[in-house]
C-alpha positions as CSV (number, residue, x, y, z in Angstrom):
1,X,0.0,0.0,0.0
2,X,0.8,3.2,-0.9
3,X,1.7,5.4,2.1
4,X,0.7,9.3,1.0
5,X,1.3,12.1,3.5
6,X,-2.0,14.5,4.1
7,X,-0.4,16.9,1.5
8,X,-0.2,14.4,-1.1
9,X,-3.7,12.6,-0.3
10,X,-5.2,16.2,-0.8
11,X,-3.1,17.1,-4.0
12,X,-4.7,13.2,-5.7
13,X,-8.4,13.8,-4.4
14,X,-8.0,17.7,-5.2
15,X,-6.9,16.9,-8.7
16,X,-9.5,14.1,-9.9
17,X,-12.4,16.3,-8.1
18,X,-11.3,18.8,-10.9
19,X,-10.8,15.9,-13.6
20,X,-7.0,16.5,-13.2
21,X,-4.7,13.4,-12.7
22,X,-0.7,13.4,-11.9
23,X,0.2,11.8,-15.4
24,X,-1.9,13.7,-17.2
25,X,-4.9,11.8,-18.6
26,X,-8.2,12.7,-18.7
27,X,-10.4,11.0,-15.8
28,X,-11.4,8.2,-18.4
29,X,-8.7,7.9,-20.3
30,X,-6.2,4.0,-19.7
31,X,-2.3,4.5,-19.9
32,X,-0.5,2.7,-22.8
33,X,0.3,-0.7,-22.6
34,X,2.2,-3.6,-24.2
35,X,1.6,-7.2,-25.1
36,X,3.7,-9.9,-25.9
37,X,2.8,-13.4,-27.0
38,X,4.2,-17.0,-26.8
39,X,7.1,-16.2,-24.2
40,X,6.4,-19.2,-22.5
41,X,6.8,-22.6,-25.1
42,X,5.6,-25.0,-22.9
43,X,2.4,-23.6,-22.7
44,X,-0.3,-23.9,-25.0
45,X,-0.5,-20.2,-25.2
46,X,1.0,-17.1,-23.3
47,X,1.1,-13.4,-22.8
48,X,2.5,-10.6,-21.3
49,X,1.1,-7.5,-20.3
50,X,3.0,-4.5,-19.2
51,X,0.7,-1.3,-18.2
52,X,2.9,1.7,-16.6
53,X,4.9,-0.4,-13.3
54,X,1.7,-2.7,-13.9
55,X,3.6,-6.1,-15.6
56,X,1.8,-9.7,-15.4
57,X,1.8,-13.0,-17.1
58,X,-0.6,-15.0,-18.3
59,X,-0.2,-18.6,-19.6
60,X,-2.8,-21.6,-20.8
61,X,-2.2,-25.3,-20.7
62,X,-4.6,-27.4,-22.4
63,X,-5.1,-31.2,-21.1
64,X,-7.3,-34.1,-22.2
65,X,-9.5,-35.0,-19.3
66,X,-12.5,-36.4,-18.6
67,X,-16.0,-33.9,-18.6
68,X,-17.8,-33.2,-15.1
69,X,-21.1,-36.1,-14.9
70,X,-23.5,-33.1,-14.9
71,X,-21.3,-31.5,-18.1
72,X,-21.0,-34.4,-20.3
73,X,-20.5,-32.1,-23.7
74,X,-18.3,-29.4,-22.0
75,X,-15.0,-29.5,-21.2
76,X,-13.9,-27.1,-18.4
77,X,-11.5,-24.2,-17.2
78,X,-10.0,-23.0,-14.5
79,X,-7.9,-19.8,-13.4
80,X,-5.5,-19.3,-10.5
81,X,-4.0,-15.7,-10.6
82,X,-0.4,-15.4,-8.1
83,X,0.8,-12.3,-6.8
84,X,4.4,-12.5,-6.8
85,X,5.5,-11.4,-2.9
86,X,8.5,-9.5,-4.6
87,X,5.4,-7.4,-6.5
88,X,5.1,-5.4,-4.0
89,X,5.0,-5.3,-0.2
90,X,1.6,-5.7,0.6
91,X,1.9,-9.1,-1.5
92,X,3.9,-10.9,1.2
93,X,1.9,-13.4,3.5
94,X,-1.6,-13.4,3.5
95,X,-2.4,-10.1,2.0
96,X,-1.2,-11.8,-1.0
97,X,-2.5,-15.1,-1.0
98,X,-6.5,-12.9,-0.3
99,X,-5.8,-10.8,-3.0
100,X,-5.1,-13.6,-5.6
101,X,-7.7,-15.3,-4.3
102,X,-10.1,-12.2,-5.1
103,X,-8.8,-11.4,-8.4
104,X,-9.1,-15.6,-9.3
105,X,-12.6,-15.1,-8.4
106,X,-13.4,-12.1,-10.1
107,X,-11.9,-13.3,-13.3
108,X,-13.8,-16.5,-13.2
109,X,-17.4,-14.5,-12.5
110,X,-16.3,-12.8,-15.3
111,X,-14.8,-15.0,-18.4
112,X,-16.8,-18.3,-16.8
113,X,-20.8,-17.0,-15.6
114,X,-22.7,-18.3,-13.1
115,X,-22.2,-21.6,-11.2
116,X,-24.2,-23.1,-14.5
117,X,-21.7,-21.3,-17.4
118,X,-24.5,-19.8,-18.7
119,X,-23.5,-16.7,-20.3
120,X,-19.8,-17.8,-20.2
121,X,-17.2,-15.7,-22.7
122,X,-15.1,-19.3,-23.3
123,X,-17.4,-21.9,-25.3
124,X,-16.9,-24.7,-22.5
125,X,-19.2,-26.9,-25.3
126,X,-16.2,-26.3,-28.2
127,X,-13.6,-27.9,-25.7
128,X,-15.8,-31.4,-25.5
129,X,-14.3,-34.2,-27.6
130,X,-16.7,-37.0,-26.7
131,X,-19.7,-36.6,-25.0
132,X,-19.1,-37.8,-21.1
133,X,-15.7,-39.1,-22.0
134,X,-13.4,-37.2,-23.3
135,X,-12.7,-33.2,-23.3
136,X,-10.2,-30.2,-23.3
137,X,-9.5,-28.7,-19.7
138,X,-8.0,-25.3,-19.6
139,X,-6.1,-24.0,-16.7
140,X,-5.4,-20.5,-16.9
141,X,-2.4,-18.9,-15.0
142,X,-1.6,-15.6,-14.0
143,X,1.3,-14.2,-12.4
144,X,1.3,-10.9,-11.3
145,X,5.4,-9.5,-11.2
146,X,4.7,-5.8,-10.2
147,X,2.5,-3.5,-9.4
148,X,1.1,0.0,-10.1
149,X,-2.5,-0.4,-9.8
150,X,-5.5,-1.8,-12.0
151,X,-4.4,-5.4,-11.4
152,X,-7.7,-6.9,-12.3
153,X,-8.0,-5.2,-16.0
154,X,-4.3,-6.0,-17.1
155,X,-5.2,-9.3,-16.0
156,X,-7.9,-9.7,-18.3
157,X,-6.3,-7.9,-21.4
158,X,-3.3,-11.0,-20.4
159,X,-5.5,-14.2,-20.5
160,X,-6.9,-12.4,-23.7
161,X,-4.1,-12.1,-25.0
162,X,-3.1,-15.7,-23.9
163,X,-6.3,-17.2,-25.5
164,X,-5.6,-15.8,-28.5
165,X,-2.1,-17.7,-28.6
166,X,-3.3,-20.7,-27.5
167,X,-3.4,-23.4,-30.1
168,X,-5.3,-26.9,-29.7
169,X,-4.4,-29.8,-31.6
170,X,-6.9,-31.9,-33.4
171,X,-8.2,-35.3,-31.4
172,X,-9.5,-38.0,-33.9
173,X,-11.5,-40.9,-32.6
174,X,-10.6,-44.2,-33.7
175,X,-13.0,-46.4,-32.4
176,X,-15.9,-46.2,-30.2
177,X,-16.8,-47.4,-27.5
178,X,-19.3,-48.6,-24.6
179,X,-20.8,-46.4,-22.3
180,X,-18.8,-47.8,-19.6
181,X,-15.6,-48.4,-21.6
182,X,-13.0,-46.0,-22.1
183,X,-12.9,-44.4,-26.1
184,X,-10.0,-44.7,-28.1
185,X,-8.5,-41.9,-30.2
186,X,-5.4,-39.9,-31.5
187,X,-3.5,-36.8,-31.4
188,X,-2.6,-35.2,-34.5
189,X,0.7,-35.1,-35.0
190,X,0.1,-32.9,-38.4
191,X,1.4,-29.0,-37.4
192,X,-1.5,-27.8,-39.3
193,X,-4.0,-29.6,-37.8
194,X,-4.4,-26.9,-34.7
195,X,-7.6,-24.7,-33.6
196,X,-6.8,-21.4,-33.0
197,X,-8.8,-20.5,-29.7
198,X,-12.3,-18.2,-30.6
199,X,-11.8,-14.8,-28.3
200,X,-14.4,-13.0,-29.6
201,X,-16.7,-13.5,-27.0
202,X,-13.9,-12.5,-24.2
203,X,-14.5,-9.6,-22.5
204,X,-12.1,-6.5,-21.2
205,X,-12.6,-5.3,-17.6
206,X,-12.8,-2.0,-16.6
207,X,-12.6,-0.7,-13.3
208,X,-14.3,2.4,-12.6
209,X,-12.1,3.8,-9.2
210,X,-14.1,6.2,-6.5
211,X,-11.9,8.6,-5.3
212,X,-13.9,11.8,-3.4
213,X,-17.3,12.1,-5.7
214,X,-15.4,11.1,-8.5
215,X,-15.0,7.9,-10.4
216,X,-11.8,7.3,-12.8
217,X,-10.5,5.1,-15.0
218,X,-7.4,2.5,-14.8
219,X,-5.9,3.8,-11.4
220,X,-2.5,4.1,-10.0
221,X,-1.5,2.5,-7.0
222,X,-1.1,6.1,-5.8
223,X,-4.9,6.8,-6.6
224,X,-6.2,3.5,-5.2
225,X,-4.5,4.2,-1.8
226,X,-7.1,7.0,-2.1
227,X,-10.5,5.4,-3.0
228,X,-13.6,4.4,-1.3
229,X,-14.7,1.5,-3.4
230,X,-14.2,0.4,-6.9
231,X,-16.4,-1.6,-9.3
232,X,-15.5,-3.8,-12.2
233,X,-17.5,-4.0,-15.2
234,X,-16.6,-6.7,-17.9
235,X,-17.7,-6.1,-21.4
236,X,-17.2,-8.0,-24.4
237,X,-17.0,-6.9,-28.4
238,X,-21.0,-6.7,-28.3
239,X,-21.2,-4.6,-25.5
240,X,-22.6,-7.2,-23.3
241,X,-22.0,-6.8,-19.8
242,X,-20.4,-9.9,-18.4
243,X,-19.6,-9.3,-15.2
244,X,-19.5,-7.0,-12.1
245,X,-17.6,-6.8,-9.3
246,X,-17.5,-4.5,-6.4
247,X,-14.4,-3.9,-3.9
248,X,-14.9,-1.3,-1.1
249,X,-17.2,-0.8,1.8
250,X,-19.1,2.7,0.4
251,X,-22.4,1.8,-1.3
252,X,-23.6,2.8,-4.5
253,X,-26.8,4.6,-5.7
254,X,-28.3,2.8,-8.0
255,X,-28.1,5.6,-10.9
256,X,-24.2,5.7,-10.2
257,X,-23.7,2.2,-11.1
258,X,-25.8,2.5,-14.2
259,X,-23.8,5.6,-15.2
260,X,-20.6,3.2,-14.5
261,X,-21.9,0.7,-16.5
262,X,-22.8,3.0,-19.6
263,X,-18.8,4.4,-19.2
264,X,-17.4,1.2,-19.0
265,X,-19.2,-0.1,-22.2
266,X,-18.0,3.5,-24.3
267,X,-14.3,2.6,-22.8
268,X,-14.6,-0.9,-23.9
269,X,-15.2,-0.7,-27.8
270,X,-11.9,1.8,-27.7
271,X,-10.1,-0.3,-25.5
272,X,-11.1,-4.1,-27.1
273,X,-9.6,-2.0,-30.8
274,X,-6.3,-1.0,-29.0
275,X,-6.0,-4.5,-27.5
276,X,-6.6,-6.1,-30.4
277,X,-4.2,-3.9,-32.7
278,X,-1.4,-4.6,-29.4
279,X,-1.8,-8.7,-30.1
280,X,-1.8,-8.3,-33.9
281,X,1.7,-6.2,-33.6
282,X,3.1,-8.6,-31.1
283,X,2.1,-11.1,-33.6
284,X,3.7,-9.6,-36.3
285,X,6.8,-8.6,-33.9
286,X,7.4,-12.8,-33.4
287,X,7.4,-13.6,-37.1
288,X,8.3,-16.8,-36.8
289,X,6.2,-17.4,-33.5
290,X,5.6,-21.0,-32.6
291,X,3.4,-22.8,-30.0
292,X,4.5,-26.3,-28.0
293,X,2.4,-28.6,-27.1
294,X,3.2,-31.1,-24.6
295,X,0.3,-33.6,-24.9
296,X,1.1,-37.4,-23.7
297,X,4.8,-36.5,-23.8
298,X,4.9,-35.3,-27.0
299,X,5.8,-32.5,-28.6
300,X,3.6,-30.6,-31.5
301,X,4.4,-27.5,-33.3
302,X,2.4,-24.7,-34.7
303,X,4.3,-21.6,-36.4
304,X,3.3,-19.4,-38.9
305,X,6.4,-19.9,-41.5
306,X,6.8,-23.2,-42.9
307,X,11.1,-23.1,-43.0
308,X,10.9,-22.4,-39.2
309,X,8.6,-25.0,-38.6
310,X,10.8,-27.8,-40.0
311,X,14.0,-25.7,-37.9
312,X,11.4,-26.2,-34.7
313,X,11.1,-30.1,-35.7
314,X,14.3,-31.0,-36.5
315,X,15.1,-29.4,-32.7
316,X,12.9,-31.0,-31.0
317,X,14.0,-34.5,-33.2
């Protein structure tokens, strides 16, 4: 936490009560930001997100599993965010290990729905392989290195970014089998033969910060020291909301939080452009990017150019 002295408390509320902040955007307005993709190879897919002192990492590892009994056409996903105790010093001990709890749990109202995945931004059906036997599980990690405020929305732009590296490979079934009986199938072993994951339907997060009688956008760790409660609003491409979360003790009227809500969803359709135009130039930035996948202890490849796929193969023998 962020220890201000009275001057400096009244300088941050005194400034965004006038729609001034200390770097110089607008009340609304996010900081520039940077993605990069695939740093991690053994990971299905992975990004990284730096926002002002704000860095974090997001990978995704894709397993074959078997499909919860009441799920039998849906694979499934979870997320586990970290908060790396050399982040910063409120991250050591259990103020860490609450706050990565909280920010898990926000991310999974928000990318995953309800208890039922209704409404859920990943297609849980389009990771089932065969119906109450085989599926896709995804398990979504995020590591948090430093810290400068807005934790939750980098966080989301990251796993974003992530899904949109993450490759699957293809699973053909070779033979049935009984209900009871386990199926039998293959793994491509064909570099082509990988789904690209659908992002379309994830959402952004953005956190409207209270500060005073003012709300702001994307929030230092020098303006959060400062607020009285915070909610975040995820919206995807459509300008669905889907999901809210609050943080603070100070109530809301209910005409602030639809004002929040109509903010977030302007912020969002600039915000979802600049992300994507971010992942397409770390895209073109690799070139030669590649995916590994590590499925039943092999290896499979997917790159974009052809001559550095057979230089990947011939690597990995």
């Amino acid at each position: 936490m962020v220890g201000l002295s009275l001057a400096e408390k009244k300088y941050v509320e005194g400034g965004i009560a006038q729609g001034l902040r200390s770097d110089g955007r607008g009340l609304h307005d996010f900081r520039t930001f940077s993605v990069e993709l695939a740093i991690i190879p053994q990971a299905n897919g992975s990004a990284r997100v730096r926002l002002g002192a704000t860095d974090v990492i997001a990978s995704v590892k894709a397993e074959l599993g078997r499909p919860l009994s009441g799920r039998p056409n849906q694979g499934r996903v979870e997320i586990n965010i970290e908060c790396s105790p050399t982040a910063a010093p409120q991250f050591e001990g259990r103020g860490g290990e609450e706050l990565s709890l909280e920010l898990s749990r926000a991310l999974h109202r928000s990318l995953l729905g309800g208890g039922s995945g209704a409404g859920a931004a990943i297609d849980l059906s389009a990771l089932s392989v065969i119906e109450g036997k085989l599926c896709w599980n995804l398990f979504i990690d995020g590591l948090v290195l430093s810290s400068d405020g807005n934790l939750l929305d980098v966080l989301a732009i990251a796993i974003k970014a992530a899904l949109s590296n993450t490759g699957i490979p293809k699973v053909e079934v070779t033979s049935a089998a009984a209900a009871e009986q386990e199926a039998n199938f293959e793994i491509s072993d064909n570099p082509d033969d990988f789904s690209q994951f659908d992002t379309s339907r994830v959402p952004v997060i953005i956190t409207l910060t209270k500060v005073g009688r003012t709300y702001i956008i994307d929030a230092t760790e020098e303006e959060e020291s400062q607020m009285s409660s915070a909610v975040s609003i995820a919206v995807n491409s459509l300008g669905h909301v889907c999901g809210i979360t609050k943080r603070g003790g100070a109530g809301l009227d209910t005409s602030v939080l639809l004002d929040m809500i109509s903010v977030s969803k302007e912020v969002s359709k600039s915000l979802l452009a600049t992300v994507d135009a971010e992942i397409m130039a770390a895209e073109s930035r690799n070139g030669n990017f590649f995916i590994l996948v590590l499925v039943s202890s092999h290896y499979f490849v997917h790159v974009a150019s052809p001559l550095f796929k057979s230089q990947v193969q011939a690597w990995l023998g």
